[in-house]
C-alpha positions in Angstrom: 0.0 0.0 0.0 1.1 3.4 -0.9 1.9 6.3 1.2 -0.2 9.1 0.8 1.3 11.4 3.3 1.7 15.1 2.0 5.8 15.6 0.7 6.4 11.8 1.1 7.0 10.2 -2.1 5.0 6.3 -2.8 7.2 3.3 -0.3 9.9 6.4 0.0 11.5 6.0 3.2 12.0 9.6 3.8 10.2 12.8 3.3 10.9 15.0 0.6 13.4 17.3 2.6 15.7 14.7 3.3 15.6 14.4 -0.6 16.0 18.2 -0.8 19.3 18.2 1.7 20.8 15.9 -0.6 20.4 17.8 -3.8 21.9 21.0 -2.2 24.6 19.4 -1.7 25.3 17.3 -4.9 24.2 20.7 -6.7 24.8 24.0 -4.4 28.0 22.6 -2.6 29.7 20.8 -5.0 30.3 17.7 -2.7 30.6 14.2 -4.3 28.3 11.3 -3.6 30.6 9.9 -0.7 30.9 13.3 0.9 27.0 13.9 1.5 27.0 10.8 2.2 29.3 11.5 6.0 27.5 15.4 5.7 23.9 13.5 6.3 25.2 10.9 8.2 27.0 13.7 10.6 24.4 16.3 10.6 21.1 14.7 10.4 21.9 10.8 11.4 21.1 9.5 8.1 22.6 6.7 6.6 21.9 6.9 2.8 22.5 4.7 0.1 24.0 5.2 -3.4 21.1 4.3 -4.8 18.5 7.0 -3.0 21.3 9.4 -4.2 20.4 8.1 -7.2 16.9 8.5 -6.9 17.0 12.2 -5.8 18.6 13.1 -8.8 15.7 11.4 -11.0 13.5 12.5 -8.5 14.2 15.9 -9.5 14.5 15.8 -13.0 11.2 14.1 -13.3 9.9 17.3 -11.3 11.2 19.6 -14.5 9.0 20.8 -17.3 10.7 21.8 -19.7 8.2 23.1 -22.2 7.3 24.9 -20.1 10.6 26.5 -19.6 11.0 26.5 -23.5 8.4 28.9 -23.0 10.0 31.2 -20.4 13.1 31.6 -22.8 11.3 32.5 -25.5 9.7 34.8 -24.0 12.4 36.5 -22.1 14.5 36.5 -24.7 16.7 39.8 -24.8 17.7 38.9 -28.9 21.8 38.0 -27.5 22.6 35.1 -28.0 26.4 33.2 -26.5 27.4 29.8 -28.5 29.8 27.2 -27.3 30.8 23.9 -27.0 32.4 21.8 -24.3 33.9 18.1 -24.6 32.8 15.8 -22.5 34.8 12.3 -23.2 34.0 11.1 -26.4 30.9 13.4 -26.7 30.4 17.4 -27.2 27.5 19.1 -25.2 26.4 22.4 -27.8 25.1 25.3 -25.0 23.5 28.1 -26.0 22.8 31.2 -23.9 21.5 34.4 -23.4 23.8 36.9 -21.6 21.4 39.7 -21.3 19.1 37.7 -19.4 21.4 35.8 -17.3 19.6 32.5 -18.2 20.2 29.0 -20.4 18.3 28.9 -23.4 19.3 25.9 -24.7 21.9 22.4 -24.7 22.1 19.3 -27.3 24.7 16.6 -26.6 26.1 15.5 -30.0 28.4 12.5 -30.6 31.1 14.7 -32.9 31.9 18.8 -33.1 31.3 19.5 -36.1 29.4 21.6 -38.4 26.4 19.1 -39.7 25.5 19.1 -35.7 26.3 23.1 -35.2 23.8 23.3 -38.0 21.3 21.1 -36.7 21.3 22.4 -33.7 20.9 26.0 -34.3 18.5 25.2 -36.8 16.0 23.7 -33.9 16.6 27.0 -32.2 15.5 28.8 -35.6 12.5 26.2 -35.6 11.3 26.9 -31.7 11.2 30.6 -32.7 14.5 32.0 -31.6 15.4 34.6 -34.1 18.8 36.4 -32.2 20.0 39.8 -33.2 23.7 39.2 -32.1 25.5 36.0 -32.0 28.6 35.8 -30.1 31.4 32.9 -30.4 35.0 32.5 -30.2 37.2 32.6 -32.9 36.3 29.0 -34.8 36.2 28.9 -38.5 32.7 26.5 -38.0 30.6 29.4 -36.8 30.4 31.8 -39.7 29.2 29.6 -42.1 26.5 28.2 -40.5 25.2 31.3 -38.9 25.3 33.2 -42.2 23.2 30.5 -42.9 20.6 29.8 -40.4 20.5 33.8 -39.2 21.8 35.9 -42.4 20.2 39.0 -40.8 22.0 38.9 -37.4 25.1 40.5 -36.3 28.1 37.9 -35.1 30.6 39.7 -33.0 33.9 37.1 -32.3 34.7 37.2 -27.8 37.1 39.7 -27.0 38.4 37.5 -24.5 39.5 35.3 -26.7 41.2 37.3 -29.9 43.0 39.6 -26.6 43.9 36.3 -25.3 46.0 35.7 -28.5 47.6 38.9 -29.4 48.6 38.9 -25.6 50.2 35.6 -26.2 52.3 37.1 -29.3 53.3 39.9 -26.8 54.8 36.8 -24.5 56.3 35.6 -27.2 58.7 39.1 -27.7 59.0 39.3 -24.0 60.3 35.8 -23.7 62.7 36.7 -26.9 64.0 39.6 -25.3 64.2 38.5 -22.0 66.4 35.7 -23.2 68.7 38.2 -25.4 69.0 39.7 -22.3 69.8 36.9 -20.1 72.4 35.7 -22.7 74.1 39.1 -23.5 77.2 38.5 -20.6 77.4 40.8 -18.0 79.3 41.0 -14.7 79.2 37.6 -12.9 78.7 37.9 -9.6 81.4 36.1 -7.5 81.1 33.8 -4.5 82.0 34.1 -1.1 81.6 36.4 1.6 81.5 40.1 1.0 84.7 42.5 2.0 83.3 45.1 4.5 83.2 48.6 2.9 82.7 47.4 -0.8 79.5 49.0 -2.1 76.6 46.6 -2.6 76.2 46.5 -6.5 73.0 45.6 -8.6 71.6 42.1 -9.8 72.9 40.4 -12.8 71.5 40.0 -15.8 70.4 36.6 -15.0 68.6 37.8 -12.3 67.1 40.9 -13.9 66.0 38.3 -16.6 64.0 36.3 -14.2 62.5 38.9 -12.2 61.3 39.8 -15.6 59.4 36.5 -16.1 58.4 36.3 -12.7 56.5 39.3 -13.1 55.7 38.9 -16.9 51.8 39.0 -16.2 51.9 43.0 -15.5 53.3 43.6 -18.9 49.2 42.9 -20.2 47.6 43.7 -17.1 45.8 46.7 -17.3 46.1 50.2 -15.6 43.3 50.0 -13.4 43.9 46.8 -11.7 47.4 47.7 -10.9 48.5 48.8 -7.3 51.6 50.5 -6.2 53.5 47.9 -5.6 52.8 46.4 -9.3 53.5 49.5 -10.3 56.9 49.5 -8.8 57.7 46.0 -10.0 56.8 47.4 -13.5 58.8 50.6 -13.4 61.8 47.8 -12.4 61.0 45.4 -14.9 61.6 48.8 -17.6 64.9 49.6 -16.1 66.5 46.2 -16.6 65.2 46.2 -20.1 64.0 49.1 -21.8 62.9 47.3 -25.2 59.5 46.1 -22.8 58.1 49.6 -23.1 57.5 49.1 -26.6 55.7 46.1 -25.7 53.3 47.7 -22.8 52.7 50.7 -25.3 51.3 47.8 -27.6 49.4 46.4 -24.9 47.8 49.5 -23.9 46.7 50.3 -28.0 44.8 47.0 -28.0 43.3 47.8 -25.3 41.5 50.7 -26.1 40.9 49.2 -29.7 37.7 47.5 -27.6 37.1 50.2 -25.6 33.2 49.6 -24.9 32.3 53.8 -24.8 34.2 54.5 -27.9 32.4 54.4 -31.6 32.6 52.5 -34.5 34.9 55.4 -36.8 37.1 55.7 -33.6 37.7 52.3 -33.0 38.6 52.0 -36.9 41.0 54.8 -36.8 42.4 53.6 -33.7 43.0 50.5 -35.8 44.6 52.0 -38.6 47.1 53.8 -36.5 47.8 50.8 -34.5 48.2 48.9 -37.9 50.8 51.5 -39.7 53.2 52.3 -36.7 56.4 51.2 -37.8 58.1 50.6 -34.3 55.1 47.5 -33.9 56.0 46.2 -37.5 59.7 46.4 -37.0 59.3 43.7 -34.3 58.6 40.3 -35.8 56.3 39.0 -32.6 54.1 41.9 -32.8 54.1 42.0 -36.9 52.1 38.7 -35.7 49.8 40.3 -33.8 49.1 42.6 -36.4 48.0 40.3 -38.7 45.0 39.5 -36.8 43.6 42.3 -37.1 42.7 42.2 -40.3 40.1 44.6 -41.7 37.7 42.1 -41.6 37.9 40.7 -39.3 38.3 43.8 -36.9 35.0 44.6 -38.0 33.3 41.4 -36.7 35.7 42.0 -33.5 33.7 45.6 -32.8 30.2 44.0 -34.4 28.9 44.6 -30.7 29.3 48.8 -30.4 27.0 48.8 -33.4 24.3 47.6 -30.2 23.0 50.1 -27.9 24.8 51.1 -25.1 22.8 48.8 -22.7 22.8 45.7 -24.2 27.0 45.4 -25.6 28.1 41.8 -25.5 31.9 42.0 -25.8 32.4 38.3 -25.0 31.2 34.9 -24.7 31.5 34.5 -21.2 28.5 33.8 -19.6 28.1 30.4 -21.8 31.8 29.5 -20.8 30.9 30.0 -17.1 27.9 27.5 -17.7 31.3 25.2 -19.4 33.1 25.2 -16.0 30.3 24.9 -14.4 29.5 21.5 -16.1 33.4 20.6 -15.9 33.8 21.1 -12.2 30.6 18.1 -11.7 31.9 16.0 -13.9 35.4 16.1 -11.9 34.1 16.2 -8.1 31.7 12.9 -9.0 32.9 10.7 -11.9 33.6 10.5 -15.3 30.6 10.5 -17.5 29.7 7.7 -19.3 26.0 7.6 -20.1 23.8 10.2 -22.2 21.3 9.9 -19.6 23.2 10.7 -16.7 24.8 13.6 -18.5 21.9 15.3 -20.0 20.7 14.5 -16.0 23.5 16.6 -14.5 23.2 19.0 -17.3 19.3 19.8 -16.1 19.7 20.1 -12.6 22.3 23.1 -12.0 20.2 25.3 -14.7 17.2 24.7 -12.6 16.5 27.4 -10.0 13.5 28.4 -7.8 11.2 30.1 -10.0 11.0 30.5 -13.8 14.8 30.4 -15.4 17.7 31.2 -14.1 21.3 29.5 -12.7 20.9 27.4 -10.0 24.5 27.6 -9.5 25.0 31.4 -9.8 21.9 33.1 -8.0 21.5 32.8 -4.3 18.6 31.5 -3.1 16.8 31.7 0.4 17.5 29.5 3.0 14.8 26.5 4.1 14.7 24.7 7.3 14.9 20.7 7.7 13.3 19.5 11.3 15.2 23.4 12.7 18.5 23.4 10.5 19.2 26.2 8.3 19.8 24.7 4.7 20.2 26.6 1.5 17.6 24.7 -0.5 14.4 25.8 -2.2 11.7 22.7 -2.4 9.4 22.7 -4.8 8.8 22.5 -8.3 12.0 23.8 -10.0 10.0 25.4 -13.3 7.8 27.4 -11.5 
């Protein structure tokens, strides 16, 4: 016979808070199956199998509607859309997202990345109704194509993040060119032994200049407003040793205001052109590099997002690659994925949240109580 007790599930040997406790901390906390395990043992008394872990898991995901949710995004939709793909073992999980609204709109686990499943999976967006404005992605040669296909009309802006990420890494490269010619270029050696009393103290080597430089490399791209005074003095050290690094943080600092969110569309182009044709950047063969990628075309799709009001500028795909480590941290705290079912499972619980949309594993929610112990859940139907 069945139990018909109110937040008791049928021949469940616990009440629906118990089940509750457990999914805040598989999903909130992070913990692994063997660590709630000794939290509800410890806290609450509660020896639990694997398999009612188990069960709270489908417990929950048989609790989603996602139609409904389908629904939600649609509606809410601020016309920005984020694209990007994560590997998981031998299969790739497609996420789409919107930034604006700070929600998932989409997922589809494929067997291969590749552009017959980027195309069949934007195309199912097109079909639900989702008809984006702006498109951002990184820099892969699979995305144009397909999104000059399925949306001709929509703008597709390449992450910032991601082309800064590699003209800072052909700005390494000279740094770690120089920094060797400097290590290399002889010297004074300094002698061993124990220092004469009344000889003046002289300055590091060049060996040690050269790796102070290294040590410190990072504050050659970081920029001005997140350095303090002691980075600044490490800096002002670093261009005392070697001079030739100036020409590198004046590089640095160009790119930087290339994608400059409060600028326009003619400045940014000008600021390219001048960038492009200064002579001192060409001469060197690591920032020549650099150069190239900044092709006119291609500088055009990098600045796509100031041709968007001021409000609503994507510079980068960010918010789906949070949604990436997100999905990359459960897979490492529990186990290696194996199944589709138990991916797409663990790929539906963290977006669900209390009320319609959301991220479960971004925005806080308000604390419950189980039999007078504050917990961080929030029962109920996940899709509102």
């Amino acid at each position: 016979m069945s139990c018909t007790l109110p937040g008791v599930e049928p021949r469940a040997g616990y009440t629906n808070r118990v089940r509750d406790a457990v999914l805040d901390r598989l999903l909130d906390d992070g913990m692994s199956l063997n660590r709630v395990q000794e939290a509800m043992k410890r806290d609450f008394l509660l020896e639990l199998s694997d398999g009612f872990l188990a069960d709270c898991l489908d417990w929950k995901v048989r609790q989603l509607d996602c139609p409904a949710y389908r629904r939600w995004t649609l509606a809410h939709f601020s016309g920005t859309l984020c694209v990007d793909e994560v590997h998981l073992g031998h299969r790739t999980l497609l996420i789409a997202t919107d930034p604006l609204g700070d929600f998932p709109v989409a997922f589809a686990l494929v067997s291969a990345n590749d552009q017959e499943h980027l195309r069949h999976f934007l195309k199912n967006l097109k079909a639900k109704g989702f008809s984006p404005t702006v498109v951002v992605t990184d820099g892969s040669n699979w995305y144009p194509t397909v999104l000059a296909e399925v949306w001709p009309n929509a703008r597709h802006p390449l992450c910032v993040f991601h082309v800064l990420k590699d003209l800072n890494a052909c700005v390494f490269d000279a740094l770690r060119r120089m920094r060797r010619r400097h290590a290399a270029s002889g010297g004074r050696k300094r002698k061993w032994g124990r220092r004469k009393k009344g000889r003046a103290t002289r300055g590091p080597t060049r060996k040690e200049q050269a790796h102070f430089i290294w040590k410190n490399r990072y504050l050659i791209t970081t920029r001005p407003e997140n350095r303090d005074g002691r980075a600044r003095g490490r800096l002002s050290r670093m261009f005392q040793s070697l001079p030739g690094l100036r020409l590198l943080r004046s590089f640095v600092l160009r790119v930087y205001a290339l994608f400059d969110p409060n600028q326009s569309v003619h400045q940014a182009t000008c600021r390219r052109a001048a960038l492009v044709g200064d002579a001192a950047f060409q001469a060197d063969p690591d920032l020549s590099r650099a150069l190239g990628m900044l092709g006119a075309a291609k500088f055009d799709k990098m600045i796509a997002y100031l041709r968007s009001p001021v409000g609503k500028r994507v510079r980068t795909n960010n918010h789906v690659e949070r949604a990436n480590r997100r999905l990359r941290y459960l897979e490492k705290v529990r186990y290696k994925w194996r199944r589709r079912r138990t991916i797409v499972r663990f790929v539906l619980l963290p977006w669900t949240a209390g009320g319609n949309g959301g991220w479960r594993a971004i925005r806080p929610r308000p604390p419950q109580r189980l039999d007078g112990i504050v917990l961080r859940g929030n029962p109920g139907n996940p899709s509102g």
